[in-house]
PDB file of N, CA, C and O in Angstrom:
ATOM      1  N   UNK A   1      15.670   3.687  13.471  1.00  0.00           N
ATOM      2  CA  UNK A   1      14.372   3.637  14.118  1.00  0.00           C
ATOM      3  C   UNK A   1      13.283   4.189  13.199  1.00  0.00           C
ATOM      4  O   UNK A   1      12.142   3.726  13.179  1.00  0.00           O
ATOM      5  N   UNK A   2      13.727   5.268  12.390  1.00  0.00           N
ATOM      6  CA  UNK A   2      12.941   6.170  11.455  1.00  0.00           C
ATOM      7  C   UNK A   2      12.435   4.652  10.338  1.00  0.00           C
ATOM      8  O   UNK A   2      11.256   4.307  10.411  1.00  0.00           O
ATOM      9  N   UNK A   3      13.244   3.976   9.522  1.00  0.00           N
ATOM     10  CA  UNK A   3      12.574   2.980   9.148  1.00  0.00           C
ATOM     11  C   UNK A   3      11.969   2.175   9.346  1.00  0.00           C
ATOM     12  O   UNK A   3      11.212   1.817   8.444  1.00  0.00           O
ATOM     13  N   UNK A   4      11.964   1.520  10.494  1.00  0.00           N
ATOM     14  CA  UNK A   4      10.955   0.384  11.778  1.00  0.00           C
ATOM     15  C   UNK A   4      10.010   1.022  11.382  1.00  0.00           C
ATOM     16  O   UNK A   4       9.097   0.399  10.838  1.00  0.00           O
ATOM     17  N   UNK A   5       9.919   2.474  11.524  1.00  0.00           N
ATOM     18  CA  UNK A   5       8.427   2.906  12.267  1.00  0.00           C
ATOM     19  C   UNK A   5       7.938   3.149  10.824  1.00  0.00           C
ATOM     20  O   UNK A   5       6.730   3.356  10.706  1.00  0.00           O
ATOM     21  N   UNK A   6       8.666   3.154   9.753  1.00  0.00           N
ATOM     22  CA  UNK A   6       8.050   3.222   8.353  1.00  0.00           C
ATOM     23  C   UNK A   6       7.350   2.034   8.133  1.00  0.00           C
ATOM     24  O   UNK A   6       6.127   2.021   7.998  1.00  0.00           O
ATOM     25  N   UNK A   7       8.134   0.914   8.084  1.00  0.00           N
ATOM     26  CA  UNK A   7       7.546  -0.522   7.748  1.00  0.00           C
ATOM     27  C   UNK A   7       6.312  -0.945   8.683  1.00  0.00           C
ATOM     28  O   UNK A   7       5.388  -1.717   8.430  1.00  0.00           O
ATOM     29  N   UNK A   8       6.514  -0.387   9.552  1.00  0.00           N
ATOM     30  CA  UNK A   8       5.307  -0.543  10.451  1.00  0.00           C
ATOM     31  C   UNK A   8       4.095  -0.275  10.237  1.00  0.00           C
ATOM     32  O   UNK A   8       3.120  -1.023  10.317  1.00  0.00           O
ATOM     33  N   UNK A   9       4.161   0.898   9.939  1.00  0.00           N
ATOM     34  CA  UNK A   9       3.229   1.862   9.484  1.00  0.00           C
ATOM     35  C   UNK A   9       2.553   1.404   8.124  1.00  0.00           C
ATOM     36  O   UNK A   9       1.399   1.151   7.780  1.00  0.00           O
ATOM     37  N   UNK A  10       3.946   1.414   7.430  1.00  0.00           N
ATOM     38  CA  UNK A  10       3.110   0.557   5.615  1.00  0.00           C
ATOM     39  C   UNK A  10       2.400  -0.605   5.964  1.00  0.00           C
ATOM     40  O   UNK A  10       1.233  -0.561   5.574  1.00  0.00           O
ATOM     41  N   UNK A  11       2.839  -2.063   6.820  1.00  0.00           N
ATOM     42  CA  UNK A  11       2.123  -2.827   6.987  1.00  0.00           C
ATOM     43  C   UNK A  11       0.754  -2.502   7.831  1.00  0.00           C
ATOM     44  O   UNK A  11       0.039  -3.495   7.966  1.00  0.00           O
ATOM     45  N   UNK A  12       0.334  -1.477   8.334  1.00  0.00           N
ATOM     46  CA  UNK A  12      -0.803  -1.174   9.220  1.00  0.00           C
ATOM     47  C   UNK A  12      -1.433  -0.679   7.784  1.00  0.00           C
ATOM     48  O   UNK A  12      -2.502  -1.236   7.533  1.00  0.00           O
ATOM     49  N   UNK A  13      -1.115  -0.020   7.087  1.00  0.00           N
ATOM     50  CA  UNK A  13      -1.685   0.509   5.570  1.00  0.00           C
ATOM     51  C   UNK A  13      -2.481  -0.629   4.678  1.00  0.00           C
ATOM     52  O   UNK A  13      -3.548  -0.677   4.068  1.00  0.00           O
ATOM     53  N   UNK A  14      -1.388  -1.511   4.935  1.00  0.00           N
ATOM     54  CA  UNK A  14      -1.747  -2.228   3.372  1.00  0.00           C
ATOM     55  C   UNK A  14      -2.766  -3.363   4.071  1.00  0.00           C
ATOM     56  O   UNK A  14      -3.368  -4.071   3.264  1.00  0.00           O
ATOM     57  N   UNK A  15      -3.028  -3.615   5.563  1.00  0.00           N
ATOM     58  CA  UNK A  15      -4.010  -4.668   6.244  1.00  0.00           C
ATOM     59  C   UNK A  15      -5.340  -3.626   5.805  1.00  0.00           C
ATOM     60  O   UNK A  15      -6.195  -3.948   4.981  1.00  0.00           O
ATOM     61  N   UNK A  16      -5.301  -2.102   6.665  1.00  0.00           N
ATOM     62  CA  UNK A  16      -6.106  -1.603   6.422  1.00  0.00           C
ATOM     63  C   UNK A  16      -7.018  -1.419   4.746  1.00  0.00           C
ATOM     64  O   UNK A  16      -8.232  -1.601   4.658  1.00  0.00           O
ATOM     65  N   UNK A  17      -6.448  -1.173   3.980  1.00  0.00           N
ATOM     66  CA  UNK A  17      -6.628  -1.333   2.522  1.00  0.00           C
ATOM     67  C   UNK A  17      -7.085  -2.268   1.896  1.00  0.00           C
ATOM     68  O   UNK A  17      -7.795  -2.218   0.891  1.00  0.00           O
ATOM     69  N   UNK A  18      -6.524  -3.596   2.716  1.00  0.00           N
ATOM     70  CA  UNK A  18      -6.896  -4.849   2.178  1.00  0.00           C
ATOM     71  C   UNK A  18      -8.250  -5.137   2.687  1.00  0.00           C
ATOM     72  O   UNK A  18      -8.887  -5.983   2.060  1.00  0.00           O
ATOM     73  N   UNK A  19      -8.939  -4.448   3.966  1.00  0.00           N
ATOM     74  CA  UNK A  19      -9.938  -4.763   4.382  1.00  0.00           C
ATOM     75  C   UNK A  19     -10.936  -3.785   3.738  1.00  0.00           C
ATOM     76  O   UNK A  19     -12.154  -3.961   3.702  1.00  0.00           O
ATOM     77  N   UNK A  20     -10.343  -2.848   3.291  1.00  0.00           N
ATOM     78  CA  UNK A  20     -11.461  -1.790   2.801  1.00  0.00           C
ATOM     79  C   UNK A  20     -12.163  -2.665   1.529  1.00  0.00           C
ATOM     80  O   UNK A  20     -13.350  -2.778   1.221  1.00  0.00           O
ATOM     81  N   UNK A  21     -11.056  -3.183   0.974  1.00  0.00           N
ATOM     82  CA  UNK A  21     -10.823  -3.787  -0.635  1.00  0.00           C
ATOM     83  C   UNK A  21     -12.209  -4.847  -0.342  1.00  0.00           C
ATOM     84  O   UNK A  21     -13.276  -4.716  -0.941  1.00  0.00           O
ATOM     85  N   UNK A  22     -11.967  -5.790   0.590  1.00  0.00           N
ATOM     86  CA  UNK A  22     -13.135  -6.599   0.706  1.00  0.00           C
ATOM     87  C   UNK A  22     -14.255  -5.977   0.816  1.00  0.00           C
ATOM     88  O   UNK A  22     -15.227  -6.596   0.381  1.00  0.00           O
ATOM     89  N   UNK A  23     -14.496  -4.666   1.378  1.00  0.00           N
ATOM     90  CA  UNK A  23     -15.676  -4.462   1.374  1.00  0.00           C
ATOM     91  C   UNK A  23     -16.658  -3.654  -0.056  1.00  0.00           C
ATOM     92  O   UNK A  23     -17.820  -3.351  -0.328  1.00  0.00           O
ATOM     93  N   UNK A  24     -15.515  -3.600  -0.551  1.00  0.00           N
ATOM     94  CA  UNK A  24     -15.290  -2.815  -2.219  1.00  0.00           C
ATOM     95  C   UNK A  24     -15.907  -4.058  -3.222  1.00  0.00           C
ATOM     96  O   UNK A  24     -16.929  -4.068  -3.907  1.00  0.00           O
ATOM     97  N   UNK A  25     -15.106  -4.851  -3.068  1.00  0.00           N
ATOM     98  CA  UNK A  25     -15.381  -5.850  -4.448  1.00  0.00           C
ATOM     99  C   UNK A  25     -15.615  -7.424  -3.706  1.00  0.00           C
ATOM    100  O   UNK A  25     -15.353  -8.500  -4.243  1.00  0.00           O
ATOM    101  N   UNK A  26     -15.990  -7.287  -2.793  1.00  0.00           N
ATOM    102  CA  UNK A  26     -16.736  -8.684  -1.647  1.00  0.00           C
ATOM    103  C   UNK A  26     -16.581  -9.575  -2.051  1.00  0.00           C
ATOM    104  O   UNK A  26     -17.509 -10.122  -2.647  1.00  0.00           O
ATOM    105  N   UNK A  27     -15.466 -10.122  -1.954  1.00  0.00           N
ATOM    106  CA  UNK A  27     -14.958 -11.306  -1.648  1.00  0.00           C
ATOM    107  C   UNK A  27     -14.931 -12.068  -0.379  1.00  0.00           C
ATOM    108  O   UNK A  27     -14.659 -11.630   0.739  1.00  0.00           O
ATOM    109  N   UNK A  28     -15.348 -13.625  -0.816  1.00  0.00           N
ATOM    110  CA  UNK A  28     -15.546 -14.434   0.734  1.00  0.00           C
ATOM    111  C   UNK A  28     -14.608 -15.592   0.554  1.00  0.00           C
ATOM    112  O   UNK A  28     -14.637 -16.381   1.498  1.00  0.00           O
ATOM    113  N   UNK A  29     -13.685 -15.926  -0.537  1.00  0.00           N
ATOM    114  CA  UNK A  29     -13.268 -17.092  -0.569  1.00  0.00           C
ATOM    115  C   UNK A  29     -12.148 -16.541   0.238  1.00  0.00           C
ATOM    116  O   UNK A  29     -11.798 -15.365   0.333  1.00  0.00           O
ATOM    117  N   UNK A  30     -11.701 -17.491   0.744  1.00  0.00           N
ATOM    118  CA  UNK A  30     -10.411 -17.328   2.048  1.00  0.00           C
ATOM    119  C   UNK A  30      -8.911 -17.174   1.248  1.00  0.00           C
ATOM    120  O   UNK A  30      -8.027 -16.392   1.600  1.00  0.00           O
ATOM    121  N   UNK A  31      -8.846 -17.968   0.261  1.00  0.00           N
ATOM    122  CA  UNK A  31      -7.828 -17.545  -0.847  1.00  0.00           C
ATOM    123  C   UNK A  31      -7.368 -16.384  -1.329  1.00  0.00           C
ATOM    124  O   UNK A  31      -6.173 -16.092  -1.359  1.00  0.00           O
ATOM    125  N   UNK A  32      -8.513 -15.491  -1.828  1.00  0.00           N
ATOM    126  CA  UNK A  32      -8.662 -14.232  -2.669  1.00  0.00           C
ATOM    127  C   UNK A  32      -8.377 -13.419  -1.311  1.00  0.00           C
ATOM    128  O   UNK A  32      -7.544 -12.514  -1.365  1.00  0.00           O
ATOM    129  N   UNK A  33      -8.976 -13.674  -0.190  1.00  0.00           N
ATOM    130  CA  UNK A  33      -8.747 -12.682   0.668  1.00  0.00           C
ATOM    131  C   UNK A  33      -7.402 -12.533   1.479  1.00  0.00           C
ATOM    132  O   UNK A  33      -7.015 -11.470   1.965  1.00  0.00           O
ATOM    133  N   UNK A  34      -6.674 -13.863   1.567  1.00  0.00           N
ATOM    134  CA  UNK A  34      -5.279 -13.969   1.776  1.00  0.00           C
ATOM    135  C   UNK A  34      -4.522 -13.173   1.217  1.00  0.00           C
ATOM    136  O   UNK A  34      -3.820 -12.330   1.776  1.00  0.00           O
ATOM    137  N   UNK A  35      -4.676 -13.542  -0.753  1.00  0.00           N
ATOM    138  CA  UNK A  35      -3.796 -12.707  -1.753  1.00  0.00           C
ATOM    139  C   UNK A  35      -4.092 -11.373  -1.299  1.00  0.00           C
ATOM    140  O   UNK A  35      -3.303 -10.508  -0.918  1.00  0.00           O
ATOM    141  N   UNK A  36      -5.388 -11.334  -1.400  1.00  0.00           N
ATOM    142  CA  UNK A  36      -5.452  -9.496  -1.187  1.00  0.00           C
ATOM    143  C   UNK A  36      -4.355  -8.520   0.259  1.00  0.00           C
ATOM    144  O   UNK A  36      -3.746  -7.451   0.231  1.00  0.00           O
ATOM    145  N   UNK A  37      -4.596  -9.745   1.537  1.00  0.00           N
ATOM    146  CA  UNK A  37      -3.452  -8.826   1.962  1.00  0.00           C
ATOM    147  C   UNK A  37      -2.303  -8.948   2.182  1.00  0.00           C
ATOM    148  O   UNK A  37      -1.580  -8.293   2.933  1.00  0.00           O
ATOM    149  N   UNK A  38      -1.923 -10.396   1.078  1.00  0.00           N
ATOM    150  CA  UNK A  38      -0.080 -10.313   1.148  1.00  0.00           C
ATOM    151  C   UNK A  38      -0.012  -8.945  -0.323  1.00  0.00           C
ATOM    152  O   UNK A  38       0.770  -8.010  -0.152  1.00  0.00           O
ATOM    153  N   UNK A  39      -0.670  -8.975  -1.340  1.00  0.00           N
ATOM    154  CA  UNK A  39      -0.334  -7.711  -2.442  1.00  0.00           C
ATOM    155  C   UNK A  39      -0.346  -6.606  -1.793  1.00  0.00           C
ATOM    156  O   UNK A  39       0.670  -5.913  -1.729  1.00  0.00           O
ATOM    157  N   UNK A  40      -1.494  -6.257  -1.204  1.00  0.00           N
ATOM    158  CA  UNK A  40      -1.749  -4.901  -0.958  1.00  0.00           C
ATOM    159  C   UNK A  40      -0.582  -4.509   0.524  1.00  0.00           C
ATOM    160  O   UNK A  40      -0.117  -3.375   0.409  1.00  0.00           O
ATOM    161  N   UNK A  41      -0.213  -5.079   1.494  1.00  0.00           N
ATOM    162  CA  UNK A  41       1.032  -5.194   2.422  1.00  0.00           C
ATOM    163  C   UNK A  41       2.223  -4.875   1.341  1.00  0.00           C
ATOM    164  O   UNK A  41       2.651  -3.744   1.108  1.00  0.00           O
ATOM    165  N   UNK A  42       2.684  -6.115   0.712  1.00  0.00           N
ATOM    166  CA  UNK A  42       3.666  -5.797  -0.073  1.00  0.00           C
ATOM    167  C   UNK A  42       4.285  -4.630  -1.159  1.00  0.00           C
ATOM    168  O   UNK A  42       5.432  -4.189  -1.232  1.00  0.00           O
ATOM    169  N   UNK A  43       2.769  -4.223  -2.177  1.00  0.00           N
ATOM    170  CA  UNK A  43       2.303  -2.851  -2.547  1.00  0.00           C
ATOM    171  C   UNK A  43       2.855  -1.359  -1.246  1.00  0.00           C
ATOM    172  O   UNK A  43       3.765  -0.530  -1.229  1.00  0.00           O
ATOM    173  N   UNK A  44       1.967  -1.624  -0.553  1.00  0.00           N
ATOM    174  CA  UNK A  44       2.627  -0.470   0.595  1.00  0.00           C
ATOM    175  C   UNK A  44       3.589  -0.613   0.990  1.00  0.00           C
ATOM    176  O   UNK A  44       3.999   0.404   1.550  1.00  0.00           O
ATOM    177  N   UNK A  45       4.591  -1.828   1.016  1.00  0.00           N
ATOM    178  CA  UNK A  45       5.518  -1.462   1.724  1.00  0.00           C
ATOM    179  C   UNK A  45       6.808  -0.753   0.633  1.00  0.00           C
ATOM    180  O   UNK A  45       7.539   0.219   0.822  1.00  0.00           O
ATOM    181  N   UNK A  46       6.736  -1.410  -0.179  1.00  0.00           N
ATOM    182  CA  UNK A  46       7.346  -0.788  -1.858  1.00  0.00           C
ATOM    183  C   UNK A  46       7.442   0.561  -2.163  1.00  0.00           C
ATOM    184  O   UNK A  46       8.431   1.236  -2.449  1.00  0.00           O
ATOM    185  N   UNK A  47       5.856   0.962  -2.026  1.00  0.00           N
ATOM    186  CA  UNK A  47       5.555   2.170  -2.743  1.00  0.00           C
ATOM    187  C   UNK A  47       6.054   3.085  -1.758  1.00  0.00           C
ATOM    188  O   UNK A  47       6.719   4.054  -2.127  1.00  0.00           O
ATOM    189  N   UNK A  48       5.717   2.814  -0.098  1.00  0.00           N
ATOM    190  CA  UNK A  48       6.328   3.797   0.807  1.00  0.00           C
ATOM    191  C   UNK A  48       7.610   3.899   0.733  1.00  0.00           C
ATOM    192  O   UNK A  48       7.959   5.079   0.722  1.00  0.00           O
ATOM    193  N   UNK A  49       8.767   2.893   0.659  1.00  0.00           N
ATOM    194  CA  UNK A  49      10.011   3.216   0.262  1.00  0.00           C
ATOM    195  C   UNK A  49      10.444   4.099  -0.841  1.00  0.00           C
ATOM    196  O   UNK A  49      11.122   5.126  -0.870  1.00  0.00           O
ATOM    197  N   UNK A  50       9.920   3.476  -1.628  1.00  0.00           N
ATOM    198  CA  UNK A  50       9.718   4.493  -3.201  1.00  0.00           C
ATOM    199  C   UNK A  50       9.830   6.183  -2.563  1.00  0.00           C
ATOM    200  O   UNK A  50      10.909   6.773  -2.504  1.00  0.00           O
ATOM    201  N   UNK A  51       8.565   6.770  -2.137  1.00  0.00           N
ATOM    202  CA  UNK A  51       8.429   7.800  -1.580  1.00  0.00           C
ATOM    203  C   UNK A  51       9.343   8.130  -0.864  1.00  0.00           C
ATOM    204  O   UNK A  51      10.093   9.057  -1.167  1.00  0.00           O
ATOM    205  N   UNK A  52       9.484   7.302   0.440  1.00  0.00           N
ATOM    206  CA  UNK A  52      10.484   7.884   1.306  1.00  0.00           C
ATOM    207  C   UNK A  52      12.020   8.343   0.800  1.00  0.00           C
ATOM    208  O   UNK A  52      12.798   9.250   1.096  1.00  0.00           O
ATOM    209  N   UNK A  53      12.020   7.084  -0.231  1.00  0.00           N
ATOM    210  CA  UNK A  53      13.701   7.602  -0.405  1.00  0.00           C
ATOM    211  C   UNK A  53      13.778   8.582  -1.675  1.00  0.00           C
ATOM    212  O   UNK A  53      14.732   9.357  -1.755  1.00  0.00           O
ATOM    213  N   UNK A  54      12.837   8.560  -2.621  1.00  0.00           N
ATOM    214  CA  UNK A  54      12.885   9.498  -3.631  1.00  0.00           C
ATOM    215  C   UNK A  54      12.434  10.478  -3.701  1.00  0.00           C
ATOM    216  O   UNK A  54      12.558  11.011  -4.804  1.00  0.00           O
ATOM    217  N   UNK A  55      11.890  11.045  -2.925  1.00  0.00           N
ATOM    218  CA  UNK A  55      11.218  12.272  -2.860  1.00  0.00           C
ATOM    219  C   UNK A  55      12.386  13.660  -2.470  1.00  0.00           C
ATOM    220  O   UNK A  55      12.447  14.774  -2.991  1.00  0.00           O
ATOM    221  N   UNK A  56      13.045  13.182  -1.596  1.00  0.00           N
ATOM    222  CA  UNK A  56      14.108  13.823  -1.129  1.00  0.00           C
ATOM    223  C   UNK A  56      15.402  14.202  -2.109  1.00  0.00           C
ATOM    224  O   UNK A  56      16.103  15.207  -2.221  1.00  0.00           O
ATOM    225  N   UNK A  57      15.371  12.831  -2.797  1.00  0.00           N
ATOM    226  CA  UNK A  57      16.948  12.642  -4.201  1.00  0.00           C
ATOM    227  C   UNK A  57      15.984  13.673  -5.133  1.00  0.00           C
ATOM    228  O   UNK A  57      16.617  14.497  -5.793  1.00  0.00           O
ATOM    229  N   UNK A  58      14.865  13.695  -5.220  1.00  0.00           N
ATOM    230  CA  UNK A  58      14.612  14.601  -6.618  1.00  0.00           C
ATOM    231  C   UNK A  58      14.345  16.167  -6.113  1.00  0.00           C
ATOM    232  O   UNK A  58      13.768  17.004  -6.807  1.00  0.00           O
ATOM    233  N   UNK A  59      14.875  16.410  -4.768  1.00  0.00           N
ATOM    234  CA  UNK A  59      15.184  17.921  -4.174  1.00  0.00           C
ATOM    235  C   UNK A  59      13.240  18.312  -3.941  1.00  0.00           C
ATOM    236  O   UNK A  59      12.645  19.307  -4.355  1.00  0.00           O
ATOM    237  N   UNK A  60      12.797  17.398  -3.331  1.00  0.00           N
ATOM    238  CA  UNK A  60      11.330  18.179  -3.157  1.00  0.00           C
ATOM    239  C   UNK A  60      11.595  18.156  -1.120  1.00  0.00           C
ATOM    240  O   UNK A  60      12.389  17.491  -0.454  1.00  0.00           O
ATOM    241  N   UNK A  61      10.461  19.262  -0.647  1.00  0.00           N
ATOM    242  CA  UNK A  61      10.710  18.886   0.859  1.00  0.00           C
ATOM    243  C   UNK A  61      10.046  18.070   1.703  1.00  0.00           C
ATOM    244  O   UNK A  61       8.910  17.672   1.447  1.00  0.00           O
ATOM    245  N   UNK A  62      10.748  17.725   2.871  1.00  0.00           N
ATOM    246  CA  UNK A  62      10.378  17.209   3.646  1.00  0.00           C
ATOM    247  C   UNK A  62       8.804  16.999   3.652  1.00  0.00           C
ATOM    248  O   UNK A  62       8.332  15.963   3.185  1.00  0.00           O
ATOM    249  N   UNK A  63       7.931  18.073   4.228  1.00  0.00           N
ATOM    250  CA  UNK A  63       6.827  18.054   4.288  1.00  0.00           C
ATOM    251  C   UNK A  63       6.096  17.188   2.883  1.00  0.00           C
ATOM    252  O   UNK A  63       5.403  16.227   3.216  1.00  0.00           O
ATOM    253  N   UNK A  64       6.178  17.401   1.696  1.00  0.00           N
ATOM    254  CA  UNK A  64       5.635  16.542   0.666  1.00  0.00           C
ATOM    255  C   UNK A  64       6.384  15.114   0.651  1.00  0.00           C
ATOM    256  O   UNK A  64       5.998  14.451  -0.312  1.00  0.00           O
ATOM    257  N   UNK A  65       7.494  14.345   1.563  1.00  0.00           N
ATOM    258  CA  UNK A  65       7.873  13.008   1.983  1.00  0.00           C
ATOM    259  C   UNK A  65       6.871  12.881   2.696  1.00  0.00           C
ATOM    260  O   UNK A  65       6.270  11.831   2.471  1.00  0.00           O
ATOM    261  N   UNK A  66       6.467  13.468   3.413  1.00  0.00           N
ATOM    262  CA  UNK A  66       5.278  13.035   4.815  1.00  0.00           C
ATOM    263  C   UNK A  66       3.938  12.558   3.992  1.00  0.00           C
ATOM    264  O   UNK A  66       3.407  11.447   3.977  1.00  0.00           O
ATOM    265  N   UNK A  67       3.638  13.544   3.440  1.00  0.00           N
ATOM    266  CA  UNK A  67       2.394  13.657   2.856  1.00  0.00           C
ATOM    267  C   UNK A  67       2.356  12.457   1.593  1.00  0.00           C
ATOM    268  O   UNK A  67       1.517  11.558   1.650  1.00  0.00           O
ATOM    269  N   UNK A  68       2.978  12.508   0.879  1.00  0.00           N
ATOM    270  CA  UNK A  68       3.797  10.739  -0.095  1.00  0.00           C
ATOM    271  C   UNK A  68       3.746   9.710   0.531  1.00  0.00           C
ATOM    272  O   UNK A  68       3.320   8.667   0.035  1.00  0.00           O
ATOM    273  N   UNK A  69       4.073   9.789   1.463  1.00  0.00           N
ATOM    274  CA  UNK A  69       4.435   8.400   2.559  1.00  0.00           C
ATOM    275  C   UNK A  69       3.269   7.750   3.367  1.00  0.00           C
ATOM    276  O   UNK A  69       3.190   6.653   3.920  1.00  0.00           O
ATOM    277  N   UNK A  70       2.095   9.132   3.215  1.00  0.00           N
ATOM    278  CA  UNK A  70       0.890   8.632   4.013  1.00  0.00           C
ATOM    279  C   UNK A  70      -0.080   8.291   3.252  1.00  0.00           C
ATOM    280  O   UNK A  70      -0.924   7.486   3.647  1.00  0.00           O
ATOM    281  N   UNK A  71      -0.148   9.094   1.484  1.00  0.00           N
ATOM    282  CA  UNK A  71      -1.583   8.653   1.018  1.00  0.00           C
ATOM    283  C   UNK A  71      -0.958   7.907  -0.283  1.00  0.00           C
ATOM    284  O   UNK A  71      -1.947   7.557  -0.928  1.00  0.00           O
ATOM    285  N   UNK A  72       0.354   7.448  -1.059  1.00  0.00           N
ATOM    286  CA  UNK A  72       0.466   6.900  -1.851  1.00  0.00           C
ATOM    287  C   UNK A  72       0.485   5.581  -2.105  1.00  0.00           C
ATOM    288  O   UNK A  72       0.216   4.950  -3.128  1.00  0.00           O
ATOM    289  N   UNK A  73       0.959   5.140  -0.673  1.00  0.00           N
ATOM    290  CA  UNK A  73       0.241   3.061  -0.480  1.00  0.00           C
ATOM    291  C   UNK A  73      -0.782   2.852  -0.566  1.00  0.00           C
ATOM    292  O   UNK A  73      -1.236   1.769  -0.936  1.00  0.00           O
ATOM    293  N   UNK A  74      -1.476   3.902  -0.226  1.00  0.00           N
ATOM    294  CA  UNK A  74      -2.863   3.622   0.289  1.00  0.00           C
ATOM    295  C   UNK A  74      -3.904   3.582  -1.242  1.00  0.00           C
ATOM    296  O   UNK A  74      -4.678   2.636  -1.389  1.00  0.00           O
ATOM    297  N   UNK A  75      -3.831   4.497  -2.121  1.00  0.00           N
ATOM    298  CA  UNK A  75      -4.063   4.401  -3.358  1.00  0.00           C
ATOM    299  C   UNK A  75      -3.388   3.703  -4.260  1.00  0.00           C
ATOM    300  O   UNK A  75      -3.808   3.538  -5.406  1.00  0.00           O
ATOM    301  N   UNK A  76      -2.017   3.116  -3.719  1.00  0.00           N
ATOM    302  CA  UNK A  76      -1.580   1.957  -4.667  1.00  0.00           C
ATOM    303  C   UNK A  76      -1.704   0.938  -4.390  1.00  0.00           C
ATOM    304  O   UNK A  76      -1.469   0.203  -5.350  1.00  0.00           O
ATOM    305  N   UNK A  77      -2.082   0.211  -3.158  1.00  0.00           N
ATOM    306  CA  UNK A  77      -2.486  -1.093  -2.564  1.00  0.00           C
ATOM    307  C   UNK A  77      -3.735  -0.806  -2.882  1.00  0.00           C
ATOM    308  O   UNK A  77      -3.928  -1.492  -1.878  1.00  0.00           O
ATOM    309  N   UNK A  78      -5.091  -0.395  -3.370  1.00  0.00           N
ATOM    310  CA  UNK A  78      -6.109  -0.214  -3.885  1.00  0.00           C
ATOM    311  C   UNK A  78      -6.089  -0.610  -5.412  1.00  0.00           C
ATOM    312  O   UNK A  78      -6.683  -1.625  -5.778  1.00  0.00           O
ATOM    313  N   UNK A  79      -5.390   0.211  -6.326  1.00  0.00           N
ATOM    314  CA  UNK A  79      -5.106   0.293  -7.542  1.00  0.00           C
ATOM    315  C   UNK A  79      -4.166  -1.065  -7.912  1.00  0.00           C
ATOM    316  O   UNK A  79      -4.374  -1.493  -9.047  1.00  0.00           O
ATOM    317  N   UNK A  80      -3.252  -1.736  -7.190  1.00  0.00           N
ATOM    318  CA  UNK A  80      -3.037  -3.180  -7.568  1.00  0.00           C
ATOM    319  C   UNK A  80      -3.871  -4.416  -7.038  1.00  0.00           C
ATOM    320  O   UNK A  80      -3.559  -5.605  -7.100  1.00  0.00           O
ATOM    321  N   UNK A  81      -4.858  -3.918  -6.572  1.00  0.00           N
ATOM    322  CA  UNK A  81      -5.708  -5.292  -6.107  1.00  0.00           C
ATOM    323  C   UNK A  81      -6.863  -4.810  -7.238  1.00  0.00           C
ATOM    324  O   UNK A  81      -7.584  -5.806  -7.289  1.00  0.00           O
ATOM    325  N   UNK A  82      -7.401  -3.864  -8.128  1.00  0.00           N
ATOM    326  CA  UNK A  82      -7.782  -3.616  -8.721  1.00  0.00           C
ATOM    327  C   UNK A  82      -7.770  -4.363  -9.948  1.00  0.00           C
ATOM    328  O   UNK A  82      -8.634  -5.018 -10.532  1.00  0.00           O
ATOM    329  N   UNK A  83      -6.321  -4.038 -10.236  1.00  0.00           N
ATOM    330  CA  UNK A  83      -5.487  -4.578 -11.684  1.00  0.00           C
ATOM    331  C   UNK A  83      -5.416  -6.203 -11.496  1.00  0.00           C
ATOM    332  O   UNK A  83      -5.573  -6.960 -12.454  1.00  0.00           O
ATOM    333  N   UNK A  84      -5.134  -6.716 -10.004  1.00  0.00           N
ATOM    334  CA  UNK A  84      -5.235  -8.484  -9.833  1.00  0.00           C
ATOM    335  C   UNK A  84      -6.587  -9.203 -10.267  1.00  0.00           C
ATOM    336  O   UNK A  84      -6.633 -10.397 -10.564  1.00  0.00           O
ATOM    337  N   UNK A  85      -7.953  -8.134 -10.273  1.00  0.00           N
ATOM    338  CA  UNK A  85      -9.145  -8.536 -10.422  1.00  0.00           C
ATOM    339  C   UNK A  85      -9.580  -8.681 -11.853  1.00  0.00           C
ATOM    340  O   UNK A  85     -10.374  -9.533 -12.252  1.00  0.00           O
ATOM    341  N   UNK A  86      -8.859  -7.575 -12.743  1.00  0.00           N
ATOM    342  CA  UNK A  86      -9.107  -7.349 -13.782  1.00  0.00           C
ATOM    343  C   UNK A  86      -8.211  -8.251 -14.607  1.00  0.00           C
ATOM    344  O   UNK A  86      -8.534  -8.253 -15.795  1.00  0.00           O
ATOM    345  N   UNK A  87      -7.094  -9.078 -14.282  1.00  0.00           N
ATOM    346  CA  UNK A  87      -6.257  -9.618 -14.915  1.00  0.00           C
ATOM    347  C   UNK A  87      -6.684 -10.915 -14.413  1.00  0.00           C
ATOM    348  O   UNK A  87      -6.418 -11.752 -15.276  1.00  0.00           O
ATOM    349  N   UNK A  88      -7.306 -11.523 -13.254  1.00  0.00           N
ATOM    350  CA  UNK A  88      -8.006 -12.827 -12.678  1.00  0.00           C
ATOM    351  C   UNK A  88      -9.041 -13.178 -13.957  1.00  0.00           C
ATOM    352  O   UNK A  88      -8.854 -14.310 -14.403  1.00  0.00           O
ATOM    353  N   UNK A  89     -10.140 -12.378 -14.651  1.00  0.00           N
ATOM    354  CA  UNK A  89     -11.130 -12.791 -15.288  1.00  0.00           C
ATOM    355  C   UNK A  89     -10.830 -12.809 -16.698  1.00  0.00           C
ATOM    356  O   UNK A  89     -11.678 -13.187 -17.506  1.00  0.00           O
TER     357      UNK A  89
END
């Protein structure tokens, strides 16, 4: 159940992100804005696993999994729609 509510959560991340993103670097073509939230979804859902499961194997606690798990999609679904813009031109 603990993972459901992870994936859940990352995909509520990476929509949110993706909408911030449009309002960041304003995009209107329906294309660009698609890509933006299958990367930035996919980005969070990655990076939150990442966190969730490694944070723990490299002996750090609980409390810094929580805190990993909530702001590191969120700055990496940012930071790869970034790098898609810069590698588009």
């Amino acid at each position: 159940m603990e993972i459901l509510l992870l994936v859940v959560a990352m995909i509520v991340v990476g929509v949110i992100m993706s909408f911030i993103a449009g309002f960041i670097w304003k995009e209107r073509n329906p294309d660009e804005v698609r890509r933006d939230y299958i990367a930035s979804i996919i980005t969070a859902v990655v990076v939150g696993f990442m966190s969730w499961f490694i944070i723990p194997m490299l002996g750090f606690s609980d409390t810094l999994k929580y805190i990993s798990a909530a702001t590191e999609p969120a700055g990496s679904a940012l930071i790869v729609l970034w790098i898609i813009r810069k590698a588009k031109k």
